[in-house]
Structure formats: C-alpha cells, structure tokens
PyMOL Python script that loads the backbone (N, CA, C, O; Angstrom):
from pymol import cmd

cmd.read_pdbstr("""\
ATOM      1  N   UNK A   1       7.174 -61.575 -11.752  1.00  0.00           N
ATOM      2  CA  UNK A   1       6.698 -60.741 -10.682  1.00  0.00           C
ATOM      3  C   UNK A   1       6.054 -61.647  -9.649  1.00  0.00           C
ATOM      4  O   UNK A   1       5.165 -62.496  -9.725  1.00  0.00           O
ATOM      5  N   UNK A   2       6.741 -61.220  -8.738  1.00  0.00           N
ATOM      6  CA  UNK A   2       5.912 -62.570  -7.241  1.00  0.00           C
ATOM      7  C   UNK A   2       5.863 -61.633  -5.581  1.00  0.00           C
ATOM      8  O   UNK A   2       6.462 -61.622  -4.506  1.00  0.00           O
ATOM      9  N   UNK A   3       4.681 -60.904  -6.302  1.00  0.00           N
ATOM     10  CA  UNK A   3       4.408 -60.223  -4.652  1.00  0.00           C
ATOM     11  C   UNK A   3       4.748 -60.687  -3.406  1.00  0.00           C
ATOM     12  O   UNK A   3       5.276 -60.208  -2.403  1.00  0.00           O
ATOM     13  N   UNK A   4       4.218 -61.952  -3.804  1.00  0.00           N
ATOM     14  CA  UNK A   4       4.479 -62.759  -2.312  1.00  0.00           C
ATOM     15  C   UNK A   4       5.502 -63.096  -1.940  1.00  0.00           C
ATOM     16  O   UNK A   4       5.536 -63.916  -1.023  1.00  0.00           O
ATOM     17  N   UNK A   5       6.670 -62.612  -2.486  1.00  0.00           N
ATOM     18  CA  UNK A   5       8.192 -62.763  -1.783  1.00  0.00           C
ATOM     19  C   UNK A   5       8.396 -61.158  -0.885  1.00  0.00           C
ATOM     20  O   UNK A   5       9.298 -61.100  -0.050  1.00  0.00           O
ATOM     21  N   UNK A   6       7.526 -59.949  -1.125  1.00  0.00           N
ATOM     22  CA  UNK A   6       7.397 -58.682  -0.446  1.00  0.00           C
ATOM     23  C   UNK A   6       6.687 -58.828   0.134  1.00  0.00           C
ATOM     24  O   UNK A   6       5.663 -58.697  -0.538  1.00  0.00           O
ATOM     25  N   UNK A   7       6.259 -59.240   1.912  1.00  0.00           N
ATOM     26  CA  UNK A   7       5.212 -58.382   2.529  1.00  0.00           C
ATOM     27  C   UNK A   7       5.161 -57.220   2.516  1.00  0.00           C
ATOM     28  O   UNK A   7       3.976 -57.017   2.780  1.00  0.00           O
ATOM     29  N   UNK A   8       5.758 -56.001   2.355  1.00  0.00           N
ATOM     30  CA  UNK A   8       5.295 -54.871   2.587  1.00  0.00           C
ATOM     31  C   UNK A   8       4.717 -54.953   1.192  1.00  0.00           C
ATOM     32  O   UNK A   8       3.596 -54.471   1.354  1.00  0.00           O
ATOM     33  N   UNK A   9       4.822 -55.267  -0.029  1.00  0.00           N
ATOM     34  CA  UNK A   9       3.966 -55.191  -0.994  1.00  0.00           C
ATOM     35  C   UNK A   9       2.678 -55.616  -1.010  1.00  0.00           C
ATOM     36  O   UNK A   9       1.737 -55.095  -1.609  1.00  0.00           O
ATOM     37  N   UNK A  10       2.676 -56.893  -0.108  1.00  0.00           N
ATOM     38  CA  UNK A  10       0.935 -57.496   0.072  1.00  0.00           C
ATOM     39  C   UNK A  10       0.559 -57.113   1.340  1.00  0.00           C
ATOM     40  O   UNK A  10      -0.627 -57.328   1.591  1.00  0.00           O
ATOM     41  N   UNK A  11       1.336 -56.518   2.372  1.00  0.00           N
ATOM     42  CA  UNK A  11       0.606 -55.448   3.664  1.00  0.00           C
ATOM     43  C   UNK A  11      -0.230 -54.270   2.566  1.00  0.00           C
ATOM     44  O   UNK A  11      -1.349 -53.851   2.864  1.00  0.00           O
ATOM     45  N   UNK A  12       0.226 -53.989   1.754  1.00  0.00           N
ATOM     46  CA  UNK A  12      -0.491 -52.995   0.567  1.00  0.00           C
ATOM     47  C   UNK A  12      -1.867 -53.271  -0.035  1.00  0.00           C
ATOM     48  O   UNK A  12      -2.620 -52.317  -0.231  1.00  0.00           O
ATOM     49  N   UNK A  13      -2.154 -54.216  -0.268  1.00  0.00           N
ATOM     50  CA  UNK A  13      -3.004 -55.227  -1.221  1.00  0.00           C
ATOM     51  C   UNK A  13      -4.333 -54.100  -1.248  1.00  0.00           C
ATOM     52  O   UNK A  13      -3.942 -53.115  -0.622  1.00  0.00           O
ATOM     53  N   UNK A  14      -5.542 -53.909  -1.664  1.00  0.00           N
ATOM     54  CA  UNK A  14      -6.705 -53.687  -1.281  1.00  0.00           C
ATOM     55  C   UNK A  14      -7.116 -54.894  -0.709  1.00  0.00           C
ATOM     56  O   UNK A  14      -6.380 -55.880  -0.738  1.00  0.00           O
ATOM     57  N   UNK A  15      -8.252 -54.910  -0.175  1.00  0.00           N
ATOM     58  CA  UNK A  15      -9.122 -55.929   0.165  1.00  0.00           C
ATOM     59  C   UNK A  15      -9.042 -56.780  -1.344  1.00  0.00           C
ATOM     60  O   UNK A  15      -9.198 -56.321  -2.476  1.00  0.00           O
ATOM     61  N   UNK A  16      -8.726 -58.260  -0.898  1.00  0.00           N
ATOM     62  CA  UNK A  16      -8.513 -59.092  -1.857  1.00  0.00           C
ATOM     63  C   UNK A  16      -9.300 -60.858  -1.629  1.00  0.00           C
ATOM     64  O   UNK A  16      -8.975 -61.710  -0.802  1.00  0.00           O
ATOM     65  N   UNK A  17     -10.364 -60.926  -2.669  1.00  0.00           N
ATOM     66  CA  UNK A  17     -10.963 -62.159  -3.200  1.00  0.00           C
ATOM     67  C   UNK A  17     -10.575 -63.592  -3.588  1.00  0.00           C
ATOM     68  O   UNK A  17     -10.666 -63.769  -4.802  1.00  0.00           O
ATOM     69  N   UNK A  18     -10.241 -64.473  -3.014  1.00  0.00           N
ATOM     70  CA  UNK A  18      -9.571 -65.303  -3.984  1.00  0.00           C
ATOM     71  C   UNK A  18     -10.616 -66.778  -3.798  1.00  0.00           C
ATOM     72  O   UNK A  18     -10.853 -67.468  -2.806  1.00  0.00           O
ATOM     73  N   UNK A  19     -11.001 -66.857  -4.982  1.00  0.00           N
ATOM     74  CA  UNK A  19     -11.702 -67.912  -5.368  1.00  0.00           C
ATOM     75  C   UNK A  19     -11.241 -69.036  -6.209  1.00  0.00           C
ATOM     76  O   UNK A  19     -10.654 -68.877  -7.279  1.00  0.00           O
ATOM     77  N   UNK A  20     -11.579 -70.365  -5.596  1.00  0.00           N
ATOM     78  CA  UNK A  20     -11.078 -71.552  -5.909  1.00  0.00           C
ATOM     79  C   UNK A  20     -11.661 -72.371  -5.607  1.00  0.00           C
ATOM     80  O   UNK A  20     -12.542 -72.366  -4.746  1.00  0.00           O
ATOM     81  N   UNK A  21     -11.150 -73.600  -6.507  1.00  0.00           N
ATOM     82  CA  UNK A  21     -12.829 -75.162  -5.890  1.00  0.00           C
ATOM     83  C   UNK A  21     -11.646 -76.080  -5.245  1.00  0.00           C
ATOM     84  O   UNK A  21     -10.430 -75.892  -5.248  1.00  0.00           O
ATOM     85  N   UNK A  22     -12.584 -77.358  -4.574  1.00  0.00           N
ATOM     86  CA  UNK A  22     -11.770 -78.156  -4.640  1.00  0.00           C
ATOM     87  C   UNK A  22     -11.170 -79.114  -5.481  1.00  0.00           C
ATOM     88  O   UNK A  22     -10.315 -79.947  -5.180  1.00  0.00           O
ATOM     89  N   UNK A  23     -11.783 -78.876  -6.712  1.00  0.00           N
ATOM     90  CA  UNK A  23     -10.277 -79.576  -7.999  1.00  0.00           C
ATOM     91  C   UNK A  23      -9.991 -78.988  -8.730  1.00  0.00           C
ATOM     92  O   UNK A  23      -9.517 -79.523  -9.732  1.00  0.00           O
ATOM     93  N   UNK A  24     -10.101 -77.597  -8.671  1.00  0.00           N
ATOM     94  CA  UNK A  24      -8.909 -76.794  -9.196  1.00  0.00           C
ATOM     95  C   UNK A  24      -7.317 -77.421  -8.404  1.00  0.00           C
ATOM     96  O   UNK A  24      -6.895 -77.615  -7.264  1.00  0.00           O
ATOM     97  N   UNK A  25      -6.872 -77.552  -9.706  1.00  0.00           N
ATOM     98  CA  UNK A  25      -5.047 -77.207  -9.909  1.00  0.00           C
ATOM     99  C   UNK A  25      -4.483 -76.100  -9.100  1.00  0.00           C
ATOM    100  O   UNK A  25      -3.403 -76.166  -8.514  1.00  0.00           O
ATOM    101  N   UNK A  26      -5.106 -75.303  -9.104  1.00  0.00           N
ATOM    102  CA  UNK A  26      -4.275 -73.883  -8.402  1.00  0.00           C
ATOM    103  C   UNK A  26      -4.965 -73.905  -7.043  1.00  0.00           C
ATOM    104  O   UNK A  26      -4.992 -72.796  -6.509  1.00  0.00           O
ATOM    105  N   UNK A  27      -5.366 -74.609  -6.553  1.00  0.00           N
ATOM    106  CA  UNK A  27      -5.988 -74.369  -5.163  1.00  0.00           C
ATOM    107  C   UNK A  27      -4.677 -74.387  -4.123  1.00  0.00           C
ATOM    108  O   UNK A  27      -5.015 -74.294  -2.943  1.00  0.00           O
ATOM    109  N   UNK A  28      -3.687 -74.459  -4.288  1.00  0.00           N
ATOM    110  CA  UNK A  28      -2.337 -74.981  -3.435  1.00  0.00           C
ATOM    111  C   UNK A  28      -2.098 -73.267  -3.375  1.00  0.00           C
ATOM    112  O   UNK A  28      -2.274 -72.535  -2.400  1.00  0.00           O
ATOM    113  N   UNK A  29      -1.733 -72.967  -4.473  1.00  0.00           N
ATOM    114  CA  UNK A  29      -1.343 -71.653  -4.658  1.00  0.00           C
ATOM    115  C   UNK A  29      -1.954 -70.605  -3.952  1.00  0.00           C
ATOM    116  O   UNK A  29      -1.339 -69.577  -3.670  1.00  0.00           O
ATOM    117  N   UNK A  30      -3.440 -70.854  -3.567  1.00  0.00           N
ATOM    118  CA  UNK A  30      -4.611 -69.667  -3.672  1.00  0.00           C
ATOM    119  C   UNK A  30      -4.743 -69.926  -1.942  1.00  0.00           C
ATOM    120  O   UNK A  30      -5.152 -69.002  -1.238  1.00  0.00           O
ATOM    121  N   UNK A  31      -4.498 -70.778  -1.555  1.00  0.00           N
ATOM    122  CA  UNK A  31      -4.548 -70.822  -0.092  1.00  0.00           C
ATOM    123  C   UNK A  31      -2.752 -70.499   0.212  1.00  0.00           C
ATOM    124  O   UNK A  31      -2.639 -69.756   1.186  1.00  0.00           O
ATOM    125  N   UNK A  32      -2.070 -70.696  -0.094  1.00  0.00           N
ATOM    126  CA  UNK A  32      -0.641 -69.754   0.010  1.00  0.00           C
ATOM    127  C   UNK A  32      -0.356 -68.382  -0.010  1.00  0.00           C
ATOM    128  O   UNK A  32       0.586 -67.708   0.407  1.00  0.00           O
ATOM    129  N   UNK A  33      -1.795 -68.041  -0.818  1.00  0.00           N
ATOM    130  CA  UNK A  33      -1.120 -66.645  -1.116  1.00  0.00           C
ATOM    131  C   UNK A  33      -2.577 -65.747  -0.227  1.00  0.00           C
ATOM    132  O   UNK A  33      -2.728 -64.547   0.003  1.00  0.00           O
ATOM    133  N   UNK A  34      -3.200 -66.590   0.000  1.00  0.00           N
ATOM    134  CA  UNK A  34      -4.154 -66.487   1.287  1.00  0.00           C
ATOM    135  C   UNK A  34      -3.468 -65.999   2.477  1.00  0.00           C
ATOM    136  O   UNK A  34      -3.539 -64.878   2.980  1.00  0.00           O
ATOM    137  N   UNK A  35      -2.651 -67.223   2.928  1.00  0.00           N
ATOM    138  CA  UNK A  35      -1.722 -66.866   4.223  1.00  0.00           C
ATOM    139  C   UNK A  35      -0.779 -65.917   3.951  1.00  0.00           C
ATOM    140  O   UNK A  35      -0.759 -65.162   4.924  1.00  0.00           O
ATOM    141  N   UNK A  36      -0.088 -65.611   3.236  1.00  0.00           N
ATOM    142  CA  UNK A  36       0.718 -64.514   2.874  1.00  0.00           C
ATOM    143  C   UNK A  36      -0.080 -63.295   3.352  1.00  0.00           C
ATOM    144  O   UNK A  36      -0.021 -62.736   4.448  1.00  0.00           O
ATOM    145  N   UNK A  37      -0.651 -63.080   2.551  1.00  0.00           N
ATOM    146  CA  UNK A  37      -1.943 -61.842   2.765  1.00  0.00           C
ATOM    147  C   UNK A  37      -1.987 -61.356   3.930  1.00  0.00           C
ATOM    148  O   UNK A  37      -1.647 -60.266   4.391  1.00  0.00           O
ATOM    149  N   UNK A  38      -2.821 -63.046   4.732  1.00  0.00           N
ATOM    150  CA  UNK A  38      -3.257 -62.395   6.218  1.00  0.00           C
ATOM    151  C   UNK A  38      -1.647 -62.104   7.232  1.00  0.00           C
ATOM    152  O   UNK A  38      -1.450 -61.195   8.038  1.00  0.00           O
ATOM    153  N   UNK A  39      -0.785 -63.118   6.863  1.00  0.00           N
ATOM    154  CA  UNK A  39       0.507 -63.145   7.709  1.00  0.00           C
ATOM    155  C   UNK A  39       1.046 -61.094   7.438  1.00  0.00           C
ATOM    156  O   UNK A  39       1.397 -60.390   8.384  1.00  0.00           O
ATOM    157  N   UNK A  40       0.989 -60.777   6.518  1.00  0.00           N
ATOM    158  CA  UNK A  40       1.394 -59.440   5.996  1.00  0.00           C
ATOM    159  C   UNK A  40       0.295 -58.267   6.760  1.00  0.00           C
ATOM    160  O   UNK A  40       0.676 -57.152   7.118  1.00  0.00           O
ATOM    161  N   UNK A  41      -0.626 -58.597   6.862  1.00  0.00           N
ATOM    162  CA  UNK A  41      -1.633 -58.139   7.378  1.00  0.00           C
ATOM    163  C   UNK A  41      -2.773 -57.248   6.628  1.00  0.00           C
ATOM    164  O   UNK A  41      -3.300 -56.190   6.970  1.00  0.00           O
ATOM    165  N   UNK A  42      -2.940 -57.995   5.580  1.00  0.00           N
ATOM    166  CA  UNK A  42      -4.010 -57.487   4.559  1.00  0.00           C
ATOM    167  C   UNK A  42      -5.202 -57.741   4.489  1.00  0.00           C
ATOM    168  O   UNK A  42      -5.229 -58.934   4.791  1.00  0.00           O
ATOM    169  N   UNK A  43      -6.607 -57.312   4.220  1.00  0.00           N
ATOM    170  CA  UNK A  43      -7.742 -58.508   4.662  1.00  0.00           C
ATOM    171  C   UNK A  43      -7.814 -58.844   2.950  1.00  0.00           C
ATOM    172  O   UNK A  43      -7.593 -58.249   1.895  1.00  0.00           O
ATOM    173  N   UNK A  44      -8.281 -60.218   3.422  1.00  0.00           N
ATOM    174  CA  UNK A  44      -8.389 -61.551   2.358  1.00  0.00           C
ATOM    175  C   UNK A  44      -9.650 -62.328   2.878  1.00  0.00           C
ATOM    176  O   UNK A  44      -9.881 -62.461   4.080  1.00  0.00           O
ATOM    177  N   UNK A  45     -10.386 -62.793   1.959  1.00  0.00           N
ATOM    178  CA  UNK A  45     -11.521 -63.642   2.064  1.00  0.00           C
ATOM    179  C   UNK A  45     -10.842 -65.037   0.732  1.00  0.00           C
ATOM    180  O   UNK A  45     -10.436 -64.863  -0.417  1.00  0.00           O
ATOM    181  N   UNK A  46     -10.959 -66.137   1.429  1.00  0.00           N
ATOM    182  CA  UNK A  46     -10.916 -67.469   0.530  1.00  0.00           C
ATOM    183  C   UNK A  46     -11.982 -67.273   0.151  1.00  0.00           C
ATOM    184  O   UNK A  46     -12.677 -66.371   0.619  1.00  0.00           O
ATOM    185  N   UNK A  47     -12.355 -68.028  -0.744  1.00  0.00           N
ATOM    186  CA  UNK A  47     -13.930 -68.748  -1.403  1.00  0.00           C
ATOM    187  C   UNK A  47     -13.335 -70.145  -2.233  1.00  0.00           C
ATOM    188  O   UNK A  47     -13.036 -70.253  -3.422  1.00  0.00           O
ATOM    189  N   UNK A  48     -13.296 -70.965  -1.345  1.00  0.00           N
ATOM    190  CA  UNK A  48     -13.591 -72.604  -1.594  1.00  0.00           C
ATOM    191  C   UNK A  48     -15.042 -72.944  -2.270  1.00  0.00           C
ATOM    192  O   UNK A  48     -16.099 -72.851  -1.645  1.00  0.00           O
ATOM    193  N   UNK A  49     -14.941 -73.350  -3.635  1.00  0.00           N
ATOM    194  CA  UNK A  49     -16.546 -74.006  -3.809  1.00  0.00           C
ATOM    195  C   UNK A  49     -15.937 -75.257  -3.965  1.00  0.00           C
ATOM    196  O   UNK A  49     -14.776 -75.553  -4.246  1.00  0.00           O
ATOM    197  N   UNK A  50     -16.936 -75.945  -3.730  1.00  0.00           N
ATOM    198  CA  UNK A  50     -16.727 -77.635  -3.823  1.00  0.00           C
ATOM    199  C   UNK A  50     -17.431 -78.484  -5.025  1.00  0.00           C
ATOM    200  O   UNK A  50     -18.518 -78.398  -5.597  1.00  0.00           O
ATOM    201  N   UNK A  51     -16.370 -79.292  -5.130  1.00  0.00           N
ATOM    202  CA  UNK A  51     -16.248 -79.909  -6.296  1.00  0.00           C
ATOM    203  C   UNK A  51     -16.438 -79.554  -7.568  1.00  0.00           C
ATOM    204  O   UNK A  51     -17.158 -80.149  -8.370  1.00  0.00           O
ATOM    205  N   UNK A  52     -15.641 -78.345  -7.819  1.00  0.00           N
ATOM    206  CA  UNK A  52     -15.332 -77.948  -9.339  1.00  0.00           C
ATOM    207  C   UNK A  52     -14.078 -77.867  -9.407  1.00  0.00           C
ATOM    208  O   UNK A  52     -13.423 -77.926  -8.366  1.00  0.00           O
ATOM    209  N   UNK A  53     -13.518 -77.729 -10.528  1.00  0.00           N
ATOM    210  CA  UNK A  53     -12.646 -77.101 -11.298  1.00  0.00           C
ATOM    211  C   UNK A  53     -11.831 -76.151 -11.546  1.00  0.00           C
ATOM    212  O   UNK A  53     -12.492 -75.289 -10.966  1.00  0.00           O
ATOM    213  N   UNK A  54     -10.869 -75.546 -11.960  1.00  0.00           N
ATOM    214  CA  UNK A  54     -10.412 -73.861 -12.257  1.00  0.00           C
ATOM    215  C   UNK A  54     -11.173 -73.340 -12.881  1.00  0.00           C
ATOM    216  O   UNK A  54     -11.215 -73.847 -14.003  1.00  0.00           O
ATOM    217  N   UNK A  55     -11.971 -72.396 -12.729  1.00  0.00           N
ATOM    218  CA  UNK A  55     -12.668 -71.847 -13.151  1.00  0.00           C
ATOM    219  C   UNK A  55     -14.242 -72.391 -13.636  1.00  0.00           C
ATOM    220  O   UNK A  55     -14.840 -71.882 -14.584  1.00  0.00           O
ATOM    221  N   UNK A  56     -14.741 -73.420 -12.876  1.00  0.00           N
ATOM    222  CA  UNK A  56     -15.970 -74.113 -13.757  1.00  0.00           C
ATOM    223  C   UNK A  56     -17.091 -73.220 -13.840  1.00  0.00           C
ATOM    224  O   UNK A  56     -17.970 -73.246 -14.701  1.00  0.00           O
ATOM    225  N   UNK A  57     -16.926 -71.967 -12.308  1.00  0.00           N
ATOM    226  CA  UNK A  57     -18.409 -71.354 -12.482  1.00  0.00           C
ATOM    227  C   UNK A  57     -18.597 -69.942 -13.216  1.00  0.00           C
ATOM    228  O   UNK A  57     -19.426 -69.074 -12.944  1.00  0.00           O
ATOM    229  N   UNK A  58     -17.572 -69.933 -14.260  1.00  0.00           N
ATOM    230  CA  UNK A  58     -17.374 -68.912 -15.275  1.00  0.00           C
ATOM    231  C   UNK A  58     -18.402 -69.641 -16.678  1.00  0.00           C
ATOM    232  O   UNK A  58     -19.229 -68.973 -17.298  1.00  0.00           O
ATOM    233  N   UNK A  59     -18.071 -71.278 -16.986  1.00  0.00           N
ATOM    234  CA  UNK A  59     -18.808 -71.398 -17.740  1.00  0.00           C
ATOM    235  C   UNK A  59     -20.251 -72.483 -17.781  1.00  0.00           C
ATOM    236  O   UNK A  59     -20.975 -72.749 -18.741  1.00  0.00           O
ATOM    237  N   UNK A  60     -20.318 -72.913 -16.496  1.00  0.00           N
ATOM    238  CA  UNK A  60     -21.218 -73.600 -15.773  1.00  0.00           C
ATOM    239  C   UNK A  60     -22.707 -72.434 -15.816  1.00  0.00           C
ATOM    240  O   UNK A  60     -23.713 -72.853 -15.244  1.00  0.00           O
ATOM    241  N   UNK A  61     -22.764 -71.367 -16.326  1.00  0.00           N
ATOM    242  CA  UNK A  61     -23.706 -70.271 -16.084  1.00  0.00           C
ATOM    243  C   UNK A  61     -25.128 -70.965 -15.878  1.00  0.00           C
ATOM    244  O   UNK A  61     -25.615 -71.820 -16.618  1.00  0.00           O
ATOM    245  N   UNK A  62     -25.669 -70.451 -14.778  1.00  0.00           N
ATOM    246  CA  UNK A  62     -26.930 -71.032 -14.183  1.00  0.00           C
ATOM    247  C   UNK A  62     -27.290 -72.201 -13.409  1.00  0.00           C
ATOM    248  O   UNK A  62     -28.392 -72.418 -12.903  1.00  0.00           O
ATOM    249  N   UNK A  63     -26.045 -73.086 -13.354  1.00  0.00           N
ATOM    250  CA  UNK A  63     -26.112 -73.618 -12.367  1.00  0.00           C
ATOM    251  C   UNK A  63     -26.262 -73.481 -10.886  1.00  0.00           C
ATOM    252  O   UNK A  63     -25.421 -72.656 -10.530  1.00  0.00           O
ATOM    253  N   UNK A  64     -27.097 -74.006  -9.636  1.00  0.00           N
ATOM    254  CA  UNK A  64     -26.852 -73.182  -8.815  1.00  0.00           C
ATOM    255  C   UNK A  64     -25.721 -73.218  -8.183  1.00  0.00           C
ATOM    256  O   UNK A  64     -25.889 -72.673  -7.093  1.00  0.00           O
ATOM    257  N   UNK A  65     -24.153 -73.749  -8.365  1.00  0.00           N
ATOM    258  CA  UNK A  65     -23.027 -73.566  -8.147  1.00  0.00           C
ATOM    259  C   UNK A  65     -22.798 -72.290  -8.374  1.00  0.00           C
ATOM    260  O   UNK A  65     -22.753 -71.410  -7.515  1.00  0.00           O
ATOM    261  N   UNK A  66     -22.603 -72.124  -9.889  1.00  0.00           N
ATOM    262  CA  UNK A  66     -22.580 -71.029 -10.570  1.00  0.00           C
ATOM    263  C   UNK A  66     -23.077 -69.329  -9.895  1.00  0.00           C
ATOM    264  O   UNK A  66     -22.607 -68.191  -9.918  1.00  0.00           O
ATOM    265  N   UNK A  67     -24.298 -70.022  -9.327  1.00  0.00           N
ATOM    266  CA  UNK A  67     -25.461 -68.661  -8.812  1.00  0.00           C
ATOM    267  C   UNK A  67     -24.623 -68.483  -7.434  1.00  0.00           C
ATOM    268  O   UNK A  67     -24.342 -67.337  -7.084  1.00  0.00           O
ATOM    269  N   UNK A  68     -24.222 -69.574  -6.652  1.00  0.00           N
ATOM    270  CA  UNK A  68     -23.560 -69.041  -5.356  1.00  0.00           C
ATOM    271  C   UNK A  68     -22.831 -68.527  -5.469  1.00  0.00           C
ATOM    272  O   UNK A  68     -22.848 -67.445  -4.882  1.00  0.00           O
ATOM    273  N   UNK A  69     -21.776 -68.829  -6.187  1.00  0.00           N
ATOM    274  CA  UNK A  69     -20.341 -68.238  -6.243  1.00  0.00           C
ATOM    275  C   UNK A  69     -20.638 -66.841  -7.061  1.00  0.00           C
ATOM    276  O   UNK A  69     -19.813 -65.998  -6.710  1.00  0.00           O
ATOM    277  N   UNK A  70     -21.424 -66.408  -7.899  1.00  0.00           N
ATOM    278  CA  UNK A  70     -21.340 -65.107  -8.439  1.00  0.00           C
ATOM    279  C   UNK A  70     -22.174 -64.353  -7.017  1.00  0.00           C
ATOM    280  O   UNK A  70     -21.767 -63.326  -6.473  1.00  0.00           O
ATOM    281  N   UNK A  71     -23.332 -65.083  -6.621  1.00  0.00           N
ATOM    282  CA  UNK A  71     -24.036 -63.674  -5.570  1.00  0.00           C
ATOM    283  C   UNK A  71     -22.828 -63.731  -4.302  1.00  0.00           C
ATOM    284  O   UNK A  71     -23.019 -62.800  -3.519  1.00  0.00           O
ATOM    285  N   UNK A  72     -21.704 -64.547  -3.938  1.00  0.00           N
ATOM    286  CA  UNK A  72     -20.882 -64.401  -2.678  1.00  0.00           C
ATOM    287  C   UNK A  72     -19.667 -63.353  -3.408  1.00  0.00           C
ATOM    288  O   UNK A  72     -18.977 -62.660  -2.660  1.00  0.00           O
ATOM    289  N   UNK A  73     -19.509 -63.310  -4.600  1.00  0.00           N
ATOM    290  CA  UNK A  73     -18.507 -62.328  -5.274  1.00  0.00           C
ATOM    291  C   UNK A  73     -19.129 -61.040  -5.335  1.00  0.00           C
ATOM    292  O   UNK A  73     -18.501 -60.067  -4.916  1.00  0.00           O
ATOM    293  N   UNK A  74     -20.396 -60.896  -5.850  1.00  0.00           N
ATOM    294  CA  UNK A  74     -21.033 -59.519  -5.634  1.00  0.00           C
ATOM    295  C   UNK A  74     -20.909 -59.284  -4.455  1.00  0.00           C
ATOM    296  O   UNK A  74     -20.408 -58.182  -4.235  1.00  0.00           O
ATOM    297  N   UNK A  75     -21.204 -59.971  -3.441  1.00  0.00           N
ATOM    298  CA  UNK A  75     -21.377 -59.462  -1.861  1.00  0.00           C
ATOM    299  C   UNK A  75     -20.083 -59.011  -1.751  1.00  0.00           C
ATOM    300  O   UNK A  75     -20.058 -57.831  -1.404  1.00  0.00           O
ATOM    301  N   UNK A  76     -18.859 -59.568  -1.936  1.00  0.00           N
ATOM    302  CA  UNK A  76     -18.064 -58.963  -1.272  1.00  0.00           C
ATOM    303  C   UNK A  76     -17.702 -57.645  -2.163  1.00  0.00           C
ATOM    304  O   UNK A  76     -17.434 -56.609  -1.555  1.00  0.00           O
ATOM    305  N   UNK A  77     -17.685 -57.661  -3.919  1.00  0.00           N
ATOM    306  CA  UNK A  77     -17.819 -56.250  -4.149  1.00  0.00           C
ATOM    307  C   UNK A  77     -18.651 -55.379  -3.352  1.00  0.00           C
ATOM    308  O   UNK A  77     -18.240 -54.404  -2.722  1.00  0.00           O
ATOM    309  N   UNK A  78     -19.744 -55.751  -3.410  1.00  0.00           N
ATOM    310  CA  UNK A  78     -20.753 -54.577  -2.622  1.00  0.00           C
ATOM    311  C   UNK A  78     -20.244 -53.882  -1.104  1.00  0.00           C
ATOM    312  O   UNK A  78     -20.500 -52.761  -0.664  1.00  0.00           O
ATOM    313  N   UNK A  79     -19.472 -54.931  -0.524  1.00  0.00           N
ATOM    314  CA  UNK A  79     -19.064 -54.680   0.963  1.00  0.00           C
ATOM    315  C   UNK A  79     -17.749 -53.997   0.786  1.00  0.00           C
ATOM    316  O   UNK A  79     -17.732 -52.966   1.457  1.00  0.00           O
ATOM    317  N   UNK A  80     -16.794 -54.170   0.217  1.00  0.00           N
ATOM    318  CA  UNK A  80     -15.477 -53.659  -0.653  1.00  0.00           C
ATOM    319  C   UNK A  80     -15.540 -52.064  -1.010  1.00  0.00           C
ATOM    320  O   UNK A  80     -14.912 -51.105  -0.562  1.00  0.00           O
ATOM    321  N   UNK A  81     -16.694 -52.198  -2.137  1.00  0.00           N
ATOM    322  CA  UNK A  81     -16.567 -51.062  -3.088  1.00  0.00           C
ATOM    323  C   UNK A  81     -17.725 -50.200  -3.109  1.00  0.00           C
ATOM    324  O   UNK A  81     -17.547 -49.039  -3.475  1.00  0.00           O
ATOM    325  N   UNK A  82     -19.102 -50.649  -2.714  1.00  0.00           N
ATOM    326  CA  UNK A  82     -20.375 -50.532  -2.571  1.00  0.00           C
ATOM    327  C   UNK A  82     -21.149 -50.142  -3.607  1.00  0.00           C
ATOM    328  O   UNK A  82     -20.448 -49.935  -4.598  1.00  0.00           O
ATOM    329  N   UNK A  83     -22.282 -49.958  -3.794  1.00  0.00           N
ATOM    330  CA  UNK A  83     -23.409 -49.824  -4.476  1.00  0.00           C
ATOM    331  C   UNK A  83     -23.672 -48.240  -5.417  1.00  0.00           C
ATOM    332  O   UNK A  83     -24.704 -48.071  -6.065  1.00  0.00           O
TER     333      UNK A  83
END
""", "prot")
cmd.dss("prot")
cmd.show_as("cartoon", "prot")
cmd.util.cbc("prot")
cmd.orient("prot")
C-alpha cells in the first residue's frame, strides 16, 4: 500500500504529523511524503529534531529532547483535535 502514488488519496489525509531527527534512516522518506502531502494539498507539519535517531525520543524519556518533542506533539494534537 503506497498512498503516495494517489494524490487524491493524500488530498484526503487529516491533518498529518510527521516526526523525524536528523539521523534517523527514514528521514528521506518523511520529508517525501511531506511534499506529497503539501503538493496534494493536505496540511502537514514536519518535526525535524536534531541529532537523534528513529525514534530516540520514545526511549530517551526525560531528556529534554525527549520533553520537546512530546510537548510540540501534544500541541499539535491539541490544535488538531483539542482538549
């Protein structure tokens, strides 16, 4: 399954999150499917954190890496879906 060969499937999207560091592996992907998004005309927010990993601030807990990237993910739930 590869949405991103349908724009009218990702003109569909909800409002969509995509979070990634700069040494994550999949960061190629996540800014591709970024532009897809906006090219289709969906709203999309990147979230670049710097210098981690795929996934580091899942188990990094309490770091203040960690603390940014979860309170900028709540924000955009909260703005998304609200309170």
């Amino acid at each position: 399954m590869s949405p991103g060969l349908f724009p009218k499937v990702l003109a569909a999207f909800p409002p969509t999150l995509l979070v990634t560091s700069t040494r994550d592996s999949a960061m190629s992907n996540a800014l591709l499917t970024n532009i897809a998004l906006l090219k289709a005309g969906a709203e999309t927010q990147l979230l670049v954190l710097e210098g981690r990993g795929h996934g580091e601030f899942n188990y990094l807990v309490g770091t203040p890496e960690a603390r940014d990237a979860y309170d900028l993910i709540w924000f955009f739930f909260d703005r998304h879906l609200g309170r």
